[in-house]
C-alpha positions in Angstrom: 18.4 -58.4 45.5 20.0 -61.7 46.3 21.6 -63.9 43.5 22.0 -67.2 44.4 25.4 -69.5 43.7 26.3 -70.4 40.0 25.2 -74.0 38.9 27.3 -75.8 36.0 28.3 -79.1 35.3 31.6 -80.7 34.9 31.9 -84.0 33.8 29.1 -86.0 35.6 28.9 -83.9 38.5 27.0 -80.4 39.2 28.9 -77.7 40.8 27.8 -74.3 42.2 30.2 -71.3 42.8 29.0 -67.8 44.0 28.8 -65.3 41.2 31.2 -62.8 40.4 31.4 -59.0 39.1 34.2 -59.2 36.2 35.8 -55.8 35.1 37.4 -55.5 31.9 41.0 -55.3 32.4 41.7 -55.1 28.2 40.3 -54.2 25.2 41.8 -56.0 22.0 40.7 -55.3 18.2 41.6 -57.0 15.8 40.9 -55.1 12.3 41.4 -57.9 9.9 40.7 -60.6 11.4 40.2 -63.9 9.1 40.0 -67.7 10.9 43.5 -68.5 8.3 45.4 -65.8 10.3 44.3 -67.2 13.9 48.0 -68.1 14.4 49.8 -65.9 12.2 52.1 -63.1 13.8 50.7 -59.4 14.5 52.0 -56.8 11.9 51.1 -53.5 13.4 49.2 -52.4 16.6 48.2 -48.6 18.2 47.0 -47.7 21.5 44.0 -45.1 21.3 41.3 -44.3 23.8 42.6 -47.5 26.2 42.0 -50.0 23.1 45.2 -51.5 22.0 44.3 -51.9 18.1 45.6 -55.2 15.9 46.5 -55.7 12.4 47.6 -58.7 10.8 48.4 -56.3 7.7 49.1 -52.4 8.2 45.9 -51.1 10.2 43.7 -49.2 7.3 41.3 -47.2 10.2 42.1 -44.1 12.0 41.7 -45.3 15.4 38.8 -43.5 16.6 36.6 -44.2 13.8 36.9 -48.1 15.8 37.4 -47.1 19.4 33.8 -44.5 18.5 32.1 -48.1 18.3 32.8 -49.4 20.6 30.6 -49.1 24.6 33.0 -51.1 26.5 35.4 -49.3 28.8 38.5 -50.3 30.6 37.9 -50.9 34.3 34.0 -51.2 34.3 32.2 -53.3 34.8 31.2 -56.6 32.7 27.4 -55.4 30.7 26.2 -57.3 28.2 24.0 -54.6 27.0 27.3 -52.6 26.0 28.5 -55.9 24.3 24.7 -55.7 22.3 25.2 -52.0 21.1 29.1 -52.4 20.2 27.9 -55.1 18.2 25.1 -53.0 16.3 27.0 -49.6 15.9 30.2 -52.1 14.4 28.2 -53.9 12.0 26.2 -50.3 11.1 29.3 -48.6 10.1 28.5 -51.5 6.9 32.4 -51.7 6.5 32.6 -55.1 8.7 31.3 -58.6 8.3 29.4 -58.8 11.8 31.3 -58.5 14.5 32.3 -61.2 17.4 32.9 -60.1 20.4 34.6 -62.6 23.2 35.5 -62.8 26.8 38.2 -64.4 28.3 39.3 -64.2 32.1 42.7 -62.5 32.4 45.0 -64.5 33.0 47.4 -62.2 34.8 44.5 -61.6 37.5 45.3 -63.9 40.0 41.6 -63.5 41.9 40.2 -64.2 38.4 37.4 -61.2 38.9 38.9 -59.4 35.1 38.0 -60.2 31.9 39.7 -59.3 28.5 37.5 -58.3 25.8 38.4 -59.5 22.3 36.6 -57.9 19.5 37.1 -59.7 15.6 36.7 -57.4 12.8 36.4 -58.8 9.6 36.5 -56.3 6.5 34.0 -56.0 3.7 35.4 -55.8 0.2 36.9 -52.3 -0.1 34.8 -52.0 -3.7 31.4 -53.4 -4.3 29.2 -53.0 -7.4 25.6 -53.8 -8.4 22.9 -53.8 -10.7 19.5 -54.0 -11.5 17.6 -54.3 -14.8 13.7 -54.4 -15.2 11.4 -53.9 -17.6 8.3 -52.1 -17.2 4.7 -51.0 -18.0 2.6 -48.4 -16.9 -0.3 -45.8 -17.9 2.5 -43.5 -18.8 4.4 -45.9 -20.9 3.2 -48.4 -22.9 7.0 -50.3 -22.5 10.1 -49.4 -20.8 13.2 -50.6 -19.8 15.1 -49.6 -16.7 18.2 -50.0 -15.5 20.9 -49.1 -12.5 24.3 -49.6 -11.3 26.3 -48.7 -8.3 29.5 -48.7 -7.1 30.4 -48.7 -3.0 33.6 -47.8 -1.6 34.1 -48.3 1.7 36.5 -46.6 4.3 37.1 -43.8 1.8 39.1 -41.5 4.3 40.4 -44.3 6.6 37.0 -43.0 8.9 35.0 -45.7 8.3 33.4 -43.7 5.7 31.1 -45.3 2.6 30.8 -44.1 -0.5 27.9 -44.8 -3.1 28.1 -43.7 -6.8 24.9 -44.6 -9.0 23.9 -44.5 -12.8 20.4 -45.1 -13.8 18.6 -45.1 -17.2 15.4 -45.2 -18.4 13.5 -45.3 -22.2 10.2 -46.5 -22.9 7.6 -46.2 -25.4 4.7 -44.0 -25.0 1.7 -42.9 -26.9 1.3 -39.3 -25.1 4.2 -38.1 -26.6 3.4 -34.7 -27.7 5.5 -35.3 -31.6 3.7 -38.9 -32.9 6.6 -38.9 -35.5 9.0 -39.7 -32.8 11.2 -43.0 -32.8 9.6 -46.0 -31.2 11.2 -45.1 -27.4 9.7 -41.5 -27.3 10.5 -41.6 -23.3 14.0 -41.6 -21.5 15.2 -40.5 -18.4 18.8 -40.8 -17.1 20.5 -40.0 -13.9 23.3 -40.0 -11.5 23.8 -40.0 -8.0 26.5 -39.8 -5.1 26.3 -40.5 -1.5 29.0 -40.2 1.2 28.2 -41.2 4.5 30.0 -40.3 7.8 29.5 -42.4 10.9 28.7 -39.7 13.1 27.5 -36.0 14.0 29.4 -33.5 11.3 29.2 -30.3 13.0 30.9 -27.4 14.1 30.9 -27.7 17.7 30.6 -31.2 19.7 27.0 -32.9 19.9 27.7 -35.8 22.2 25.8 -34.4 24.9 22.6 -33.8 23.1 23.2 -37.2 20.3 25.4 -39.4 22.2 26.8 -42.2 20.1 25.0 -44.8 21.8 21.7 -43.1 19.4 24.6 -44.5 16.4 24.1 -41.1 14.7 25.8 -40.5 11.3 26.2 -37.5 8.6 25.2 -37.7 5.1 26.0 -36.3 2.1 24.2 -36.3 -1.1 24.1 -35.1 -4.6 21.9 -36.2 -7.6 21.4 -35.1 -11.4 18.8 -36.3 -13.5 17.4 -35.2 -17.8 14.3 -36.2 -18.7 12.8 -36.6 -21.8 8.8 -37.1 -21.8 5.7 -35.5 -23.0 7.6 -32.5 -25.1 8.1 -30.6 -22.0 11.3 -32.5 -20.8 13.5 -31.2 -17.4 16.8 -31.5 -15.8 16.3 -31.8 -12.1 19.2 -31.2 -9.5 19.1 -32.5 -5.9 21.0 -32.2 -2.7 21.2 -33.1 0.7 22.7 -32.5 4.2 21.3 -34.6 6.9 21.9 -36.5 10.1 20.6 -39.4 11.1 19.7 -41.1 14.6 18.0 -43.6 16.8 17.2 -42.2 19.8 15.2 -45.7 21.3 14.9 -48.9 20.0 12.6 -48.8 17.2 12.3 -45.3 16.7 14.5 -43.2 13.6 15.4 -40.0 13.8 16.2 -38.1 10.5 17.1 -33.7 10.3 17.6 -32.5 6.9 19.5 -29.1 7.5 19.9 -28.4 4.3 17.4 -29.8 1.2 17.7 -28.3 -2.3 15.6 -29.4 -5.5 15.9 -27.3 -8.9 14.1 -28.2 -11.8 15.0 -26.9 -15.2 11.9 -26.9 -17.9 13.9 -27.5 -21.3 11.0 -26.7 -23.5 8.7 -24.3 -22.1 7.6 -22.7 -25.5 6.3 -26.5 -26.2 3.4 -26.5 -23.7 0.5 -25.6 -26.4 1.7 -28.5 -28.3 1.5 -31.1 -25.4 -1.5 -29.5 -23.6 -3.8 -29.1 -26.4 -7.2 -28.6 -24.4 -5.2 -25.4 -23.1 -4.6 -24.5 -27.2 -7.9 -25.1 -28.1 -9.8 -22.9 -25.4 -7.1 -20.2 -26.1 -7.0 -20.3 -29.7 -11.5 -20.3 -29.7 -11.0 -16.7 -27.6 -8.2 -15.8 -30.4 -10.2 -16.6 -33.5 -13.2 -13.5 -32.2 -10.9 -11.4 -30.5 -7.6 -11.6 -31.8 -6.4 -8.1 -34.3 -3.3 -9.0 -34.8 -2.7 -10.4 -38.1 1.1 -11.9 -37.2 -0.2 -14.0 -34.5 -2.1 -16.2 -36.5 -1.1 -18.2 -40.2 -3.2 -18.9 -42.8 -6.3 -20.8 -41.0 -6.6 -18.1 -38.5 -5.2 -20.4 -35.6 -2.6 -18.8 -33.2 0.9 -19.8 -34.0 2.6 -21.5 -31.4 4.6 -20.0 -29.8 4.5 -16.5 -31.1 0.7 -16.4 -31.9 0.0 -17.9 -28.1 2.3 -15.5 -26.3 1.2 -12.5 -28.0 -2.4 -12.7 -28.1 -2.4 -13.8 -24.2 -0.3 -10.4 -23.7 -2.5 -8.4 -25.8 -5.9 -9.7 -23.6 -4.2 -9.4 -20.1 -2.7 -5.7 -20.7 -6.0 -4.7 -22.1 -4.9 -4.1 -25.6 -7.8 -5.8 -26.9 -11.5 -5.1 -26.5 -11.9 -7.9 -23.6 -11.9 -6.9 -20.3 -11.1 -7.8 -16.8 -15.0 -8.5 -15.8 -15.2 -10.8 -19.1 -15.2 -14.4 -19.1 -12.9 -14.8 -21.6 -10.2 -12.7 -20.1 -10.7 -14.7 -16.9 -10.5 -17.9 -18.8 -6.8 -16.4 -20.7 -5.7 -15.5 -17.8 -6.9 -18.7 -15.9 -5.0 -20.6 -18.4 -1.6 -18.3 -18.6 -1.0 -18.9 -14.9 -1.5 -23.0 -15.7 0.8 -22.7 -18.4 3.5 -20.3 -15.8 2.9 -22.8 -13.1 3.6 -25.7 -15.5 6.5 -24.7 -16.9 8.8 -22.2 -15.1 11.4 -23.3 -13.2 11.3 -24.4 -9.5 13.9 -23.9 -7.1 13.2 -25.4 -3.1 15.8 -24.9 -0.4 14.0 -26.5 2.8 14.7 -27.7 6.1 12.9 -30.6 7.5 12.7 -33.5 10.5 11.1 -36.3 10.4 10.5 -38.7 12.9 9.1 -42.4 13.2 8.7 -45.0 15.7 7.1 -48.5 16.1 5.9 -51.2 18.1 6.9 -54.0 15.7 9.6 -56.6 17.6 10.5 -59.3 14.7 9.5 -60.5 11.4 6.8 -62.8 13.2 5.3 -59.9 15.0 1.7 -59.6 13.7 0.3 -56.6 15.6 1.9 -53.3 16.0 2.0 -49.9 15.3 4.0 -47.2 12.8 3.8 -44.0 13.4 5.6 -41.3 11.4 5.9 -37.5 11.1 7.5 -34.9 9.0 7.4 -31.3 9.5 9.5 -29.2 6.4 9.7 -25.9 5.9 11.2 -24.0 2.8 12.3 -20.9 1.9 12.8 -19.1 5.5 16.6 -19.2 5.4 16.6 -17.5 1.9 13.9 -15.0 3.0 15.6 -13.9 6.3 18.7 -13.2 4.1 16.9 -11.6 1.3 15.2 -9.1 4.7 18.8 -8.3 6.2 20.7 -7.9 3.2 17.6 -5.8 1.8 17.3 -7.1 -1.3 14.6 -5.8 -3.0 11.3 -8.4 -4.4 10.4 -8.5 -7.6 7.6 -6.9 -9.8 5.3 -10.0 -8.1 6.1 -9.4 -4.7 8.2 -12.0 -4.0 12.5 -12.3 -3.8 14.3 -13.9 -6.1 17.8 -15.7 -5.9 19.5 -16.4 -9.6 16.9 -14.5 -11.1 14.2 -17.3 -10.0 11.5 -17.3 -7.7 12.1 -19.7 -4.9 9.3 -21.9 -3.1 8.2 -20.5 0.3 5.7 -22.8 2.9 5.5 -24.9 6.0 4.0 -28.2 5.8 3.3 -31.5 8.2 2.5 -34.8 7.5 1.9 -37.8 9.9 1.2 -41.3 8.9 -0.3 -43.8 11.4 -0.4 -46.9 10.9 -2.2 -50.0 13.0 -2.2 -53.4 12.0 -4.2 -55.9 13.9 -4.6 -54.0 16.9 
């Protein structure tokens, strides 16, 4: 390839000059960096990885979670494509205002091929906090009103590490609640959350070969509690996460849950006849020709809930009444006692899943592109191969148990395309 001379103007004349290679002779980063302390004096300064660090104050960063950043290297070569991902994976680690990056010639290079790289750094607020507040309506609730706040700290370790702490709230009004005596907001739900995130690959041995840090891959933690209070049933739901993230190309995410945990807690299981009524009715029509049992119904000869319902269904299903297996009625008991199990026992999900998505779209203005996403999850393999080696024994359904609970076993995909005016 031949690159012809270097045209620029000076004054009123045009000069040309051949172009040059420039090496970086020098990294500099400045950590605190504000225009006001342009001329002020240097306060502290390390050397780590060949990038002499700056401070203007006392340098809050352990150095690598900076020199980790940063693509340019002492002695190569001048590449602005390393200045373009130093300047993404810096303003990423969403601790920094973003970045500016400046060349100078060295002026202790006498042939004038070096430059010295200047990096400014300027830091977010260590503490942020936010909130939302919205009122609603849906077929659900007739009103509600919602409500969040969060709280972000930033460089919790001195790792460029962020830390989100949220509260949210809900209560609204609905006319589906199971008890019509209730108080006017019948429906709440409140919740809190916590998310620590690590900008880069948390793992036992080193993944820089496989996730280099050019893919800007970081580790997150999370943790989440919510209590609901809806239809009579009402839950506590507990979530969890550990998951890396990456992008391998432009435009295209990378995201491995390793670890994935939901439980959900049914508060008021022995409430289902009273919320599912349809279910009472068909039941409590079977009970009123074939029920014997005088303590399972009161005084109109409907089942009692809880007692009467529970009873009678146990009665029909271990043949202790005249109905049997080949009758429709017992298939329609049974039918609705496994509704009513699946409804309300507790679920417990440990899964494992990757999910993947990549598009064509360039900017805002760009009108035709593509989206294409996939997710493939599976849950309940870790538990079972444990529950196989450590030959634990399955319960009287056939399946193992952890905490006296059934956990969910499956596989799943899912994949989302999407094409817009192509």
């Amino acid at each position: 390839m031949n690159v012809g001379d270097y045209s620029y103007q000076e004054n009123d004349s045009t000069k040309t000059e051949p172009f040059k290679l420039y090496k970086i002779s020098e990294i500099k980063i400045y950590t605190d960096y504000k225009p006001e302390r342009h001329d002020l004096a240097i306060k502290d300064s390390v050397t780590y990885n060949n990038m002499n660090l700056y401070g203007y104050e006392k340098i809050k960063y352990r150095p690598h979670a900076i020199t980790d950043a940063v693509f340019l290297t002492k002695g190569s070569f001048f590449n602005d494509n390393k200045t373009v991902l130093t300047t993404r994976y810096l303003n990423n680690l969403k601790i920094f205002n973003y970045p500016t990056i400046q060349y100078q010639v060295d002026p202790k290079d006498t042939l004038g091929e070096s430059l010295v790289a200047k990096i400014y750094l300027t830091p977010r607020k260590k503490y942020s906090f936010g909130y939302t507040l919205d009122v609603t309506h849906s077929n659900i609730e007739d009103f509600g009103i919602t409500g969040s706040i969060t709280e972000t700290i930033r460089n919790v370790f001195n790792g460029a590490e962020t830390l989100e702490l949220s509260a949210r709230g809900n209560i609204g009004a609905s006319n589906d609640i199971a008890d019509s005596n209730d108080s006017f907001f019948n429906v709440s739900e409140y919740g809190l959350d916590a998310k620590l995130n690590f900008p880069r690959i948390l793992f036992p041995v080193k993944t820089e070969k496989i996730i280099p840090k050019s893919m800007i891959p970081s580790t997150v933690f999370s943790l989440g509690l919510s209590k609901q209070t809806n239809i009579g049933l009402d839950k506590e739901n507990f979530t969890g996460s550990l998951s890396y993230n990456w992008t391998p190309k432009k435009n295209t995410t990378t995201r491995f849950d390793i670890l994935n945990f939901q439980y959900v807690r049914n508060l008021n299981p022995e409430n289902y006849f009273h919320v599912y009524n349809s279910s009472y009715d068909a039941l409590n029509n079977i009970g009123k020709t074939y029920n014997t049992n005088t303590s399972y119904v009161d005084g109109d000869n409907n089942l009692i809930i809880e007692s009467g319902t529970s009873g009678f269904t146990k009665d029909v299903l271990a043949l202790q009444t005249v109905l049997r297996p080949d009758n429709q009625e017992y298939q329609d008991v049974s039918n609705i006692e496994q509704q009513r199990i699946r409804l309300t026992d507790n679920d417990f999900i440990l899964a494992t899943n990757f999910n993947f998505t990549k598009t064509s779209k360039k900017d805002l203005q760009d009108n035709t592109f593509y989206t294409f996403r996939t997710k493939i999850e599976s849950a309940g393999t870790l538990l079972s191969l444990i529950s196989n080696v450590s030959n634990i024994p399955k319960n009287e359904n056939g399946n193992y148990e952890i905490f006296n609970l059934e956990y969910s076993e499956y596989i799943k995909t899912e994949f989302d395309l999407l094409n817009i005016g192509m």
